[in-house]
N, C-alpha and C positions, 0 to 999 in steps of 0.2 A: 428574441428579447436579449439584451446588451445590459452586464451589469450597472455600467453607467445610468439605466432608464432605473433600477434598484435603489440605488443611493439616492434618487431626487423622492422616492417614498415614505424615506424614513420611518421605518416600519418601528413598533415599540419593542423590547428585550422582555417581554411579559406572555405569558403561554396562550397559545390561541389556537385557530382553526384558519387554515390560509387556501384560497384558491385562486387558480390558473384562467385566465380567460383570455378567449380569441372572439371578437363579433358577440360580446357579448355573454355567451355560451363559457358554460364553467366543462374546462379540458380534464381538472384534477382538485381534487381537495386531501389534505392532508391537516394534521395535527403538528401541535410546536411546543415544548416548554420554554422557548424563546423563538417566538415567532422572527426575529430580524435575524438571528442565526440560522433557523433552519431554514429559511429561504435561500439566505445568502449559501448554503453549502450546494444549490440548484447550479451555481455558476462557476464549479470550481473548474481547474484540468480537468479530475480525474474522474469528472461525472458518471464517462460512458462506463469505467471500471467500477465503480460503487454503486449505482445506480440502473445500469444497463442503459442501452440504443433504443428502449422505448422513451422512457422520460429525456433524455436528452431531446429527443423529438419534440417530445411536450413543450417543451422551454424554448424550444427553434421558433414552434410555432405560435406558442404565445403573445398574446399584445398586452394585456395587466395580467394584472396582481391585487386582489382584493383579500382582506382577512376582516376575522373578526375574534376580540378579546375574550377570556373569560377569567374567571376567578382564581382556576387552578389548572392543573393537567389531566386533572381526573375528570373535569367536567369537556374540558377541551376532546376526551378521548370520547364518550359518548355525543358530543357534537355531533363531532368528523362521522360517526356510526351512523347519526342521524342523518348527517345531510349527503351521506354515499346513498343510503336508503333513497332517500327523496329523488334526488339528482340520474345517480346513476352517470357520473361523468364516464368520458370513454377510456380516460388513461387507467381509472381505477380498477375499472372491470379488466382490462386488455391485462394490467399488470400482475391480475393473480386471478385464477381462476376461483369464482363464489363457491366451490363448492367446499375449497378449504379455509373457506372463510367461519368464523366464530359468532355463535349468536347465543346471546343468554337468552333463556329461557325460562316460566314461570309455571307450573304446571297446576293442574284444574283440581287437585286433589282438598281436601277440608282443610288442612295446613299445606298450602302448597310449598312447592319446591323452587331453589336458585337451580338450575343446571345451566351448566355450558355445551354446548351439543357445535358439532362441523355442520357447513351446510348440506355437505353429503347425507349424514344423519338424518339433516330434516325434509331432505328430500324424496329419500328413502321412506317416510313414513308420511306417506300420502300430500308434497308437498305445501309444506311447511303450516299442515293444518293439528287437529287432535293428539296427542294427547295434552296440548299446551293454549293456556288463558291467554300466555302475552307472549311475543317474542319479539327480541331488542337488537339488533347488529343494520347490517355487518362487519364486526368487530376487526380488524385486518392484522391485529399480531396478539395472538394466542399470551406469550408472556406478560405483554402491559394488563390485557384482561384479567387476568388470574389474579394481579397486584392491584387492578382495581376494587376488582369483590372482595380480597380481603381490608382495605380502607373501607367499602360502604359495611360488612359484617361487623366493624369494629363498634360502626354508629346503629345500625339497625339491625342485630343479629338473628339468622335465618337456617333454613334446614336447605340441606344438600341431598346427594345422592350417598353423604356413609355416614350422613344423621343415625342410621338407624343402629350403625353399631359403635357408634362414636355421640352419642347424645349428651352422655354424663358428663366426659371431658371436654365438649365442646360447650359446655354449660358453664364449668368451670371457668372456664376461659371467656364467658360473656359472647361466646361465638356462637350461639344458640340458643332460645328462647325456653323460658318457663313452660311447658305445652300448657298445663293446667291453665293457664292466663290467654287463651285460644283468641280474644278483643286485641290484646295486647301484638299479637305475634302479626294479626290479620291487618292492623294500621301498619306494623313494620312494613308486611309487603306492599300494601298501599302508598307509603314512605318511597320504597325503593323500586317502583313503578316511575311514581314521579319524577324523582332522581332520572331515571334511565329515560324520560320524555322530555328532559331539559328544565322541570320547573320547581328550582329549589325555592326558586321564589316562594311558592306555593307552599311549599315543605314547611319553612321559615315562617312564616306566616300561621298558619295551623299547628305546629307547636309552642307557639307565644301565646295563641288563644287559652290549648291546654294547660299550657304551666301557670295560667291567671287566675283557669274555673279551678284547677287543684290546690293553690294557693288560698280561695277562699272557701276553701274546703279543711282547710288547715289540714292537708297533704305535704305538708312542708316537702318531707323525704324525698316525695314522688314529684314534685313539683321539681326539687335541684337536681332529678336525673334526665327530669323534659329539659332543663339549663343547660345541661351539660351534652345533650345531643343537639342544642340548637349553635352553640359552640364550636360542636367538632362539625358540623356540616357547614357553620361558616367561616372558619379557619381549617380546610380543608389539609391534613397534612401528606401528601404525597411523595414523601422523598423516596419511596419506596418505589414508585412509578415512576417518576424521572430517571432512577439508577437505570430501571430496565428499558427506559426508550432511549440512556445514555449506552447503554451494550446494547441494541439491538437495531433502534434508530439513528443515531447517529454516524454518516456517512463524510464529515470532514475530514474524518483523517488524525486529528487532534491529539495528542499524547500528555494531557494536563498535569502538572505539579505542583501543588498549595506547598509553598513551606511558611513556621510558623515561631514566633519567637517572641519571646516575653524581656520586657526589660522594668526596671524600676532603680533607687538607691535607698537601700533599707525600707525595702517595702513603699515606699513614698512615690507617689506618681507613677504608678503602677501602671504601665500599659503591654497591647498585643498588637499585633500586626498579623496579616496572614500577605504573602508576595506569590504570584502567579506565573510560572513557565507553561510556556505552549511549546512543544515541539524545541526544546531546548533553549527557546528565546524568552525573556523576561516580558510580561503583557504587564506594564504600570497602570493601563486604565482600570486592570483587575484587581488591582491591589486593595484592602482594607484593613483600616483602624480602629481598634477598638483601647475606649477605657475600662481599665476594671474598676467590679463595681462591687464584688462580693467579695473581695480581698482588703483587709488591712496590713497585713505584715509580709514579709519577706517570703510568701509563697507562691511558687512558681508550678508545680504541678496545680494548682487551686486554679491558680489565673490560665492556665493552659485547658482547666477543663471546664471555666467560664466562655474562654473563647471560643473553642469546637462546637460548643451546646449554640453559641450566640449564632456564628456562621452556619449550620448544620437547620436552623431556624428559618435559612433562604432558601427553601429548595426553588426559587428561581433561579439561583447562582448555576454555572453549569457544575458540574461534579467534577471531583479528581480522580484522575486514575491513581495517584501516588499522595499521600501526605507524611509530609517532610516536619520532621520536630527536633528541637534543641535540648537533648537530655539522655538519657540513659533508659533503663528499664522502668522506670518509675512515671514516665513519661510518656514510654510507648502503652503500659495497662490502663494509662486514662484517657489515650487515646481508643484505643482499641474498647475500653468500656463503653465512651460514648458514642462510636458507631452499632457496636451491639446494638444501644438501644435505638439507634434510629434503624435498625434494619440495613444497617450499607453494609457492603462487601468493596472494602479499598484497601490496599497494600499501606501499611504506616513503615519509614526508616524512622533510625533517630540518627543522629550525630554526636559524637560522644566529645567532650574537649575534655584535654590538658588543662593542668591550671593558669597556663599561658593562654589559654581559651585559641591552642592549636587543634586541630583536628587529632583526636586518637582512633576512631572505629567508628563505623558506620553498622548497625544493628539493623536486622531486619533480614527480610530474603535476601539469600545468596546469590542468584540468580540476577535476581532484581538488581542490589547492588552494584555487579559487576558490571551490567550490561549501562546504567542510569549514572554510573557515581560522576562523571562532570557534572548533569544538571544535578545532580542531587548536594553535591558541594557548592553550585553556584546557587542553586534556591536556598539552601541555608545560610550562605555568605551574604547572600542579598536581603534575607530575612532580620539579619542581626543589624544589619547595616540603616534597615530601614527603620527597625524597633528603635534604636540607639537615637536615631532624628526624632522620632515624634516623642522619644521619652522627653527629651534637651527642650524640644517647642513644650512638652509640657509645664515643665520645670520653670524656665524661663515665666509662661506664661502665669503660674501661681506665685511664682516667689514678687511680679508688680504686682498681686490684688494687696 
């Protein structure tokens, strides 16, 4: 298969489940939080090096390409789980052996248990039968799974294998259920079966029910916490999963650079920009505009920590290895605050100017610095450059209403 036959596919940039086929017959199935990238990285040079001489194969022998969409990456990953189960394509099995493959598990206990078990594990205890109700895989990278369960634990909190010495704290934290409330804890696993069998649908549905009969029960309380898990399951937030199939799965190659910059004239027409390097070169189809919308006055840390919150809001977007910002220390803590709370682990510079708005210092790793400071000087230089356009189209644009 010829990337040229790629391109007439026009595959969407939205997370999915994509497969390989020859005659018909699915060769491979894989996961994507952008299905048109991570196909296209099937056709680079350095395939055989990042990928190895067995998929390279795959792709020789390929005739389509079929996918299919889903809502998030988190659902895209139990897909892929489901339809390697089903399928059992040949590249999948060839390319790792099932036994170190991952499979949650749900066990038969009065409050049962999430565990994550090897397929060695379950094979070892009499082929993948007792002491387990349900079991889910095969899951094929141990770290996206882990980042998964802790998203569905956020929405429907469950007991583990250190429940037992960790109940109270994991209570606290809403990562563990009321036991007293035994109805309660038994729909969550029910909840999170379905989940794991593809039918949020189902989920969705069944909790709109519940928060209607609690509602005319003038359950108010318990009705806006059935809301707010109907919510987080369909605004699925995964950035936390996409970080780890950006370190784990991702095999382009790609060394990404967000830089970011704020412009305005006395707080007036206040806008942000965020400008995109790949691999030292500027990507402009990457780039995006933002207006502020929670600033009135001449604040620049404000509007820098409306912008990260807004873009950190796509975890479609791909992730940066580096984020580049225009300020001092006061700039790097609200950057750095608001990846805390999304869970990312990304290197932030800042760039320090003169009052000549020359370059004084670049903050941040050392290492970092030395090894990045052309693109890290050209992502900033092209960030102000950009901010400074869209402020003037702003400006422009209000001073005719």
């Amino acid at each position: 298969m010829k990337l040229k036959y790629l391109k007439e596919l026009n595959m969407p940039d939205k997370p999915g489940v994509y497969f390989f086929l020859k005659d018909g017959k699915i060769l491979y199935i894989g996961k994507a939080t952008s299905l048109k990238d991570r196909v296209r990285s099937y056709f680079s040079s350095d395939l055989v090096e990042t990928r190895g001489p067995l998929l390279v194969d795959m792709v020789f022998k390929a005739e389509d390409i079929k996918w299919q969409e889903t809502d998030s990456v988190l659902e895209a990953l139990i897909l892929e789980a489901n339809l390697i189960k089903k399928h059992q394509p040949y590249y999948n099995t060839k390319e790792k052996d099932d036994k170190s493959f991952n499979y949650v598990c749900i066990t038969k206990e009065e409050l049962p248990k999430i565990l994550v078990k090897r397929g060695k594990e379950l094979k070892e205890q009499n082929n993948f039968s007792t002491p387990y109700a349900s079991i889910y895989g095969p899951f094929v990278n141990g770290g996206q799974l882990k980042e998964a369960l802790k998203i569905i634990r956020k929405i429907f909190p469950f007991l583990d294998d250190k429940s037992k010495n960790y109940h109270e704290f994991y209570r606290q934290l809403n990562l563990a259920p009321n036991l007293a409330e035994k109805n309660k804890y038994l729909n969550n696993i029910k909840n999170i079966k379905l989940l794991f069998e593809g039918k949020k649908k189902k989920i969705v549905s069944d909790l709109k029910k519940e928060m209607i009969i609690l509602a005319k029960q003038d359950r108010f309380e318990d009705a806006g916490i059935v809301k707010k898990k109907i919510f987080a399951i369909t605004h699925i937030y995964d950035v936390s999963l996409i970080k780890e199939e950006n370190l784990t799965e991702n095999k382009e190659g790609v060394f990404r650079i967000e830089a970011y910059d704020i412009a305005h004239m006395g707080g007036k027409n206040m806008v942000g920009v965020m400008v995109v390097l790949e691999n030292g070169e500027v990507n402009k189809n990457e780039y995006r505009k933002f207006k502020i919308r929670t600033q009135k006055d001449a604040n620049d840390t404000g509007a820098l920590k409306e912008v990260l919150e807004r873009r950190f809001n796509h975890p479609e977007w791909k992730f940066p290895d580096v984020i580049v910002i225009d300020g001092s220390t006061a700039q790097m803590n609200v950057a750095y605050k608001i990846l805390k709370e999304k869970n990312i682990s990304t290197e932030v510079v800042a760039v320090t100017k003169d009052e000549k708005h020359k370059m004084r210092e670049i903050k941040g790793d050392t290492k970092l610095v030395n090894k990045y400071k052309r693109e890290i000087v050209l992502a900033n230089s092209e960030a102000h450059r950009f901010a400074i356009k869209y402020h003037k189209e702003m400006r422009n644009k209000n001073f005719l209403k």
